[in-house]
C-alpha positions in Angstrom: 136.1 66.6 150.9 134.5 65.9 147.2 135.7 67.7 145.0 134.4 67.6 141.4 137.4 69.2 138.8 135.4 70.3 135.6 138.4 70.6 132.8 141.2 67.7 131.9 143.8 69.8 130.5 147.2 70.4 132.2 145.1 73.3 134.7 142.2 70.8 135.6 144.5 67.6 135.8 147.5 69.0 138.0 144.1 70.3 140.0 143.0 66.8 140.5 146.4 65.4 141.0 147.1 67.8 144.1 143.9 67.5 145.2 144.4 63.9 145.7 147.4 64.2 147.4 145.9 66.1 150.1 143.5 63.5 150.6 140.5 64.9 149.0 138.0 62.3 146.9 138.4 63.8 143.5 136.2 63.4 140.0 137.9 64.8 137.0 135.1 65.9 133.7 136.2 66.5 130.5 133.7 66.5 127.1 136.7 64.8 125.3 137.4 61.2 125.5 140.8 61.7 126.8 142.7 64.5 129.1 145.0 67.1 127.1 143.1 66.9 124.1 142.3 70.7 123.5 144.3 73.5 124.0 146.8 71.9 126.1 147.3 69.2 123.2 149.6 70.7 120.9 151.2 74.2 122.2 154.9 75.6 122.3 155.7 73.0 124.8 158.0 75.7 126.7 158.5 76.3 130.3 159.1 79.7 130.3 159.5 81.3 133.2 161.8 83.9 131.7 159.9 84.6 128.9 156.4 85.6 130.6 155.9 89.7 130.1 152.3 90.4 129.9 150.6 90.9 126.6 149.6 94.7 128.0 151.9 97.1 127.7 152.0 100.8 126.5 153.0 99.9 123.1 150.1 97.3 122.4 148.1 99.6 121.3 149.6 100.9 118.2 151.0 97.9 117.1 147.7 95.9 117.4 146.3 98.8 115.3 149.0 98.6 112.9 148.4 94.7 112.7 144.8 94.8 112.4 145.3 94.0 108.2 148.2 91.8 108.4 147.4 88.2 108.2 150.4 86.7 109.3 150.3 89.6 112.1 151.5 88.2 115.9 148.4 89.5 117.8 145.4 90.0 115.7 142.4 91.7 116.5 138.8 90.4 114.7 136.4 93.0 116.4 132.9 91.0 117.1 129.6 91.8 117.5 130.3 90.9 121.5 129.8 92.9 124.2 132.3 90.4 126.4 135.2 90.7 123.7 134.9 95.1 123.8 134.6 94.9 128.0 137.6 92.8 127.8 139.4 94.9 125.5 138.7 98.0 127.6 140.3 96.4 130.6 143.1 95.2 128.9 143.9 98.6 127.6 144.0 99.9 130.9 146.4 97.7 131.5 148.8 99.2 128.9 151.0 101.3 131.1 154.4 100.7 132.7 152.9 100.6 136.5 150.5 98.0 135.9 153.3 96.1 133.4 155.4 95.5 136.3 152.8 95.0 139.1 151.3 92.0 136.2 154.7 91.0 135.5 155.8 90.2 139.4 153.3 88.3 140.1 152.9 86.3 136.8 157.3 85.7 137.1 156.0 84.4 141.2 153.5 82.1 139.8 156.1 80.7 137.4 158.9 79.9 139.4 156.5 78.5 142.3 154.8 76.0 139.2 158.5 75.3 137.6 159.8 74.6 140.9 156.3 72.0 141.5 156.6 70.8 138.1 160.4 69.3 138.5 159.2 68.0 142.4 156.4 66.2 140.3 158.6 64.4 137.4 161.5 63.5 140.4 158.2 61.8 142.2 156.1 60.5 139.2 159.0 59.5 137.0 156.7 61.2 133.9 158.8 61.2 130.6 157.4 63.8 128.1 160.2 64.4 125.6 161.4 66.6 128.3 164.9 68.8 127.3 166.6 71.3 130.3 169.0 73.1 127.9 166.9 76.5 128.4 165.5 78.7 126.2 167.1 81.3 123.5 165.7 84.0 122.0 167.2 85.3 118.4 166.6 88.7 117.2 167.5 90.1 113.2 166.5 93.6 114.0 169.0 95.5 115.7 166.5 97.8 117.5 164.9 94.7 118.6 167.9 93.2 120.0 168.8 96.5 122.2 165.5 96.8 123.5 165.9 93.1 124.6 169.0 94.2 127.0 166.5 96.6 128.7 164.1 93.7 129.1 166.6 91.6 130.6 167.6 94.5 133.0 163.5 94.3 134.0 163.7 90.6 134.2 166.6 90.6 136.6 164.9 92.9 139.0 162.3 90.1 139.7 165.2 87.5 140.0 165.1 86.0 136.4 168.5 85.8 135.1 167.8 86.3 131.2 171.2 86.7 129.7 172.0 89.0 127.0 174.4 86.8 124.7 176.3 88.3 121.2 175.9 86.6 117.6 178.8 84.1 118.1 177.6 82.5 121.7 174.1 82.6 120.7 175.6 80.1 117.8 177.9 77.9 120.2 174.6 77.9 122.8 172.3 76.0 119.6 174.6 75.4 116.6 171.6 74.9 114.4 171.3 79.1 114.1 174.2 78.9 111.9 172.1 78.4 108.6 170.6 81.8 109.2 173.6 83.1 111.1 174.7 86.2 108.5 170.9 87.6 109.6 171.2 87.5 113.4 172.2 90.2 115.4 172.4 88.8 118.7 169.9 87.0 121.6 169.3 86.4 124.9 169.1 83.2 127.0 168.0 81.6 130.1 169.5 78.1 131.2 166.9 77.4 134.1 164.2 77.3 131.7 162.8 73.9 129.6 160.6 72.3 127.2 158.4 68.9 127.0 155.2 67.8 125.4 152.2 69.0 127.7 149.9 66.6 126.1 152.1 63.4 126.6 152.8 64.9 130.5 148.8 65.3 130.9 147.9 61.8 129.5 150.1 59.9 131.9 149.4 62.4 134.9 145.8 61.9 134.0 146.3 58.0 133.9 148.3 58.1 137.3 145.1 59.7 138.9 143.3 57.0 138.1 145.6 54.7 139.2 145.7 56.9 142.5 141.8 57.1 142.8 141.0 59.7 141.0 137.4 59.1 139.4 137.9 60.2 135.4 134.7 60.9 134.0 135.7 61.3 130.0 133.1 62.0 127.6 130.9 64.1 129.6 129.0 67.5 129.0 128.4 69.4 131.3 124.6 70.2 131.9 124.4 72.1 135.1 125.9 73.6 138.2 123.8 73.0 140.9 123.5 76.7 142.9 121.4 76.1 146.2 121.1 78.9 148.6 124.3 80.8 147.5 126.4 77.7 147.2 127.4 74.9 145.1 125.7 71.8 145.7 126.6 68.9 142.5 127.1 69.2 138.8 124.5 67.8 136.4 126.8 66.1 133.4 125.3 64.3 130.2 127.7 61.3 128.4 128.3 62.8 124.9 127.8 59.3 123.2 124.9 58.0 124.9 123.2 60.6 126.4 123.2 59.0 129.9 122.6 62.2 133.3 124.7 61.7 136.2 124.3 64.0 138.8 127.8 64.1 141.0 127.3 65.6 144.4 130.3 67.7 145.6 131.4 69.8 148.4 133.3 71.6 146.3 133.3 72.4 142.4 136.8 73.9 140.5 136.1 75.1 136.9 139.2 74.4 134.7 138.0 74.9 131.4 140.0 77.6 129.9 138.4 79.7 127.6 134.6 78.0 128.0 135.4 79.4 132.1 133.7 82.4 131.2 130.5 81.4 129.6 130.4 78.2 132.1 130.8 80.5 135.2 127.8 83.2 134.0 125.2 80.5 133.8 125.7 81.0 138.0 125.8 84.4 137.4 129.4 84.9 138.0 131.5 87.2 135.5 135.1 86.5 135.2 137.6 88.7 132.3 138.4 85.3 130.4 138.5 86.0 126.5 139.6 82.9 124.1 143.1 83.7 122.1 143.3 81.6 119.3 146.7 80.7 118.7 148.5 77.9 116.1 150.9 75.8 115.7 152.7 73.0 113.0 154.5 69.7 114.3 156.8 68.8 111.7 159.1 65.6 110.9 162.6 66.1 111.7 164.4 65.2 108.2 168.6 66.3 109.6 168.8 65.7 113.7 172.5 67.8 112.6 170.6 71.1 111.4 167.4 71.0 113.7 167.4 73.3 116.7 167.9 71.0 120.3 167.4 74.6 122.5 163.9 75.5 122.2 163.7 78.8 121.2 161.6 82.2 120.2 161.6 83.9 117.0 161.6 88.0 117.5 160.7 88.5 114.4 157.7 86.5 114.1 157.3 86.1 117.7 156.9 82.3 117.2 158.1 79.5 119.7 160.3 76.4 118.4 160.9 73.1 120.2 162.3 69.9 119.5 160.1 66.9 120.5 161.7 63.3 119.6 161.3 62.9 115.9 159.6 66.0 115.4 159.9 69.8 115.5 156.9 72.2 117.0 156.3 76.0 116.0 154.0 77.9 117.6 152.2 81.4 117.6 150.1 84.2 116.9 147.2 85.6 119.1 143.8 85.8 117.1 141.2 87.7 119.6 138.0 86.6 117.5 135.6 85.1 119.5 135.6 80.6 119.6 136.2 80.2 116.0 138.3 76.7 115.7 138.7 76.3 112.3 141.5 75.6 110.6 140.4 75.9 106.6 139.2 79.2 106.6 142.0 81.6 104.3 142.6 83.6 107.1 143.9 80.3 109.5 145.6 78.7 106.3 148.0 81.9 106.0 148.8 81.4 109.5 149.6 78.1 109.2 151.7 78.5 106.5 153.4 81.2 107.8 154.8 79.2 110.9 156.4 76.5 108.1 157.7 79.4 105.7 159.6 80.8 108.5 161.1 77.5 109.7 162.2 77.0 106.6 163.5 80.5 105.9 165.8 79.7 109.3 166.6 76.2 109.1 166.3 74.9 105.7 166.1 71.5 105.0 166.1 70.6 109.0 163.1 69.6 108.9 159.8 68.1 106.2 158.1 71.4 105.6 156.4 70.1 102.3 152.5 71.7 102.7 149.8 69.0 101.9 149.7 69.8 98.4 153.5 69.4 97.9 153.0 65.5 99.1 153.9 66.8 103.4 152.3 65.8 106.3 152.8 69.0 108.5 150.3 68.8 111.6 148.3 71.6 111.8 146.3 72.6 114.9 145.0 75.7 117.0 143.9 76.0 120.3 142.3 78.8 122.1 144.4 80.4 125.3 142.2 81.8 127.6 143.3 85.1 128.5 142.6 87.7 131.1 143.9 91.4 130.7 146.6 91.3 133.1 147.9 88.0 131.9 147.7 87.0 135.7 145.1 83.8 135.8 142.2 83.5 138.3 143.1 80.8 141.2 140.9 80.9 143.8 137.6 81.5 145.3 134.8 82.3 143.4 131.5 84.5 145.4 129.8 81.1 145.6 130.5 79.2 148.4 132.4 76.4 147.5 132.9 77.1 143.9 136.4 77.6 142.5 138.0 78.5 139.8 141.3 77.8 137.9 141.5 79.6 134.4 142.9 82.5 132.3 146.7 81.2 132.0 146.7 82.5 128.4 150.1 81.6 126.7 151.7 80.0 129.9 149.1 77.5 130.7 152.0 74.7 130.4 155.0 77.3 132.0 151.9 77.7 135.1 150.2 74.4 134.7 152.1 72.2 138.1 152.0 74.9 140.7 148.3 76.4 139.8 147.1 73.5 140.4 149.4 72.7 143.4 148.2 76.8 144.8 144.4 76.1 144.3 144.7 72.2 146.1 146.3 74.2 149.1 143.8 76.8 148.9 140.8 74.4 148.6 142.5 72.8 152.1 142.7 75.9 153.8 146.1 76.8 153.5 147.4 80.1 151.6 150.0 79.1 148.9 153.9 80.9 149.3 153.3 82.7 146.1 153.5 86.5 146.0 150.5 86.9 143.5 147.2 87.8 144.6 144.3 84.9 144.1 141.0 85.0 143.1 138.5 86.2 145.9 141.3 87.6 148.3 140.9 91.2 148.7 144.0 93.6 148.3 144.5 93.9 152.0 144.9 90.2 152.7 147.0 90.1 149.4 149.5 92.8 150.8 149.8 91.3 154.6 150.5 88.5 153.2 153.3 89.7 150.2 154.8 91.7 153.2 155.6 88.5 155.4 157.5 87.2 152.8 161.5 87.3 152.7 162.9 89.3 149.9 164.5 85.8 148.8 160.7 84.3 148.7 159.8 87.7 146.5 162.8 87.9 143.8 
């Protein structure tokens, strides 16, 4: 079969990748000159399949209401003059209740352990080195509240088979030594050994470059003009060279949009509406200046719900959720105090680790954001689309690198006409088919 993938970051890529293995003739489009080069470029770099709870929950609510003011806030609403961002805010507030929580949160823990589990079968095959580190991931709390509410969340966690462990002050330390600095301010933390870290870009470059070496056509540089809709299916892709201008038209069989956020708007030019809404987040990459006082666990910050990871030379933080439309700038005052924020707080927890000198102070921190395309469930969309031969592969949010390997492994089975072992239901299958399905599975297949 042809199959045109629209979308080189770690979603579109693994797409192609899989494909290929199945024997499918495979194109891979991206607008950028090179794969992983938007929001899969520079992101927490954690595989966290214990860390995954949806964004809607009964309290998220109040306390994005209470945020809406704070600039440094984790999860900031910018109401728009958008009728997509207020239809997608409704639906993710009727999401904020504990039934839907842990029907979204089963399915999305499913998805992760089938794509971690893909992942490592992919590195053990490909030999792909991408600063990878398996020492797990801790989470530090310095509210005491916090930190007791986190043994209830672990109690959750374990009922879907994740073994997130609820650790005291002092093993916390002897788990990542590097806490110590800040030590006197931590209360206690949680941790999960199963789970990892690595640089999605530097993974997504060489899987990218392995495609082509495999057969994979890489079409870089490309817009995309068109999707072809003939008679209520899919028929090729009209794409424009961003340099020169040149039209190709690529006939296909079958068409998978990867694009993250730019789905949506891609997908309603054929008619097709899908609850995809762009979540800005940010993040600094910073020099590593003491390898003795720099964190080798990657870890999450409670209180500024931030994620940390070591990467060679360098340490990345990453946060924040900003649901204002595509904005990508990075010199507006608003993203500068973000920013900023991520470096003050690394700093506040492990000072002198690491060169946290701003621009102005003669540093080099690298500064980038990204826009996470989220649905309201947090569940992405990995299937079938209502036009024949059109698929989709989008709305991964926060975990498009802890999801990245096994959606694009599900959607290459699904495309072949074979239904993935994953107890989530994909785009285009009804709720029946999902539930026959979930119910032929063994309880060991659904923990």
């Amino acid at each position: 079969m042809r199959v045109i993938v629209l979308g080189a970051g770690i979603i579109g890529t693994s797409t192609a990748w899989h494909l290929m293995r199945r024997g499918h003739e495979v194109t891979l489009v991206d607008r950028q000159p090179e794969a992983a080069l938007e929001t899969s470029y520079a992101n927490a770099a954690q595989i966290s399949v214990s860390y995954c709870e949806p964004w809607a929950n009964r309290e998220a609510p109040w306390k994005a209401l209470k945020w809406m003011f704070d600039r440094e806030a984790p999860l900031l609403w910018r109401p728009q003059l958008d009728a997509t961002q207020w239809v997608w805010l409704l639906r993710f507030l009727a999401e904020c209740n504990d039934r839907a929580f842990e029907r979204n949160l089963a399915q999305i823990v499913a998805l992760g352990r089938y794509s971690h589990e893909t992942l490592k079968a992919m590195v053990a095959e490909t030999g792909i080195e991408y600063h990878r580190s398996q020492r797990g991931i801790a989470h530090y709390y310095m509210d005491q509240k916090a930190f007791e509410e986190a043994g209830q969340a672990a109690e959750l966690m374990a009922r879907h088979g994740v073994q997130r462990r609820v650790v005291d002050r002092q093993e916390l330390l002897r788990i990542e030594p590097a806490l110590q600095a800040c030590a006197s301010r931590i209360v206690g933390g949680t941790y999960t050994q199963t789970d990892e870290h690595g640089d999605a870009r530097v993974f997504t470059q060489k899987l990218a470059a392995l495609c082509r070496q495999q057969g994979v056509n890489l079409l870089f540089s490309h817009q995309i003009e068109q999707l072809a809709v003939e008679g209520g299916a899919i028929r090729r892709v009209v794409i424009k060279h961003a340099q020169t201008g040149i039209t190709k038209v690529l006939e296909a069989d079958a068409v998978v949009v990867a694009c993250g956020s730019y789905t949506a708007p891609l997908l309603r030019t054929v008619g097709v509406r899908v609850p995809i809404y762009p979540g800005k987040g940010y993040s600094a990459t910073l020099p590593v200046l003491d390898a003795a006082r720099t964190p080798q666990v990657s870890l999450l910050d409670d209180g500024r719900k931030m994620a940390i990871s070591r990467l060679g030379d360098r340490l990345r933080v990453a946060g924040t959720i900003e649901l204002g439309g595509f904005d990508l700038s990075l010199d507006t005052p608003l993203a500068q105090a973000r920013c900023r924020m991520l470096v003050r707080r690394i700093e506040e927890v492990f000072p002198g680790a690491v060169d946290t000198r701003l621009p102005e102070q003669g540093g080099d921190p690298q500064f980038w954001c990204g826009l996470r395309p989220a649905t309201p469930t947090n569940i992405p969309l990995i299937g079938r689309t209502r036009i024949a031969g059109l698929w989709i592969n989008a709305g991964h949010g926060t975990l498009g690198w802890t999801h990245g390997a096994g959606s694009g492994r599900a959607l290459a089975e699904l495309i072949s006409g074979e239904r993935p072992a994953i107890a989530m239901r994909f785009a285009g299958e009804s709720e029946t088919e999902y539930q026959r399905f979930a119910g032929s599975l063994s309880p060991r297949a659904m923990a």
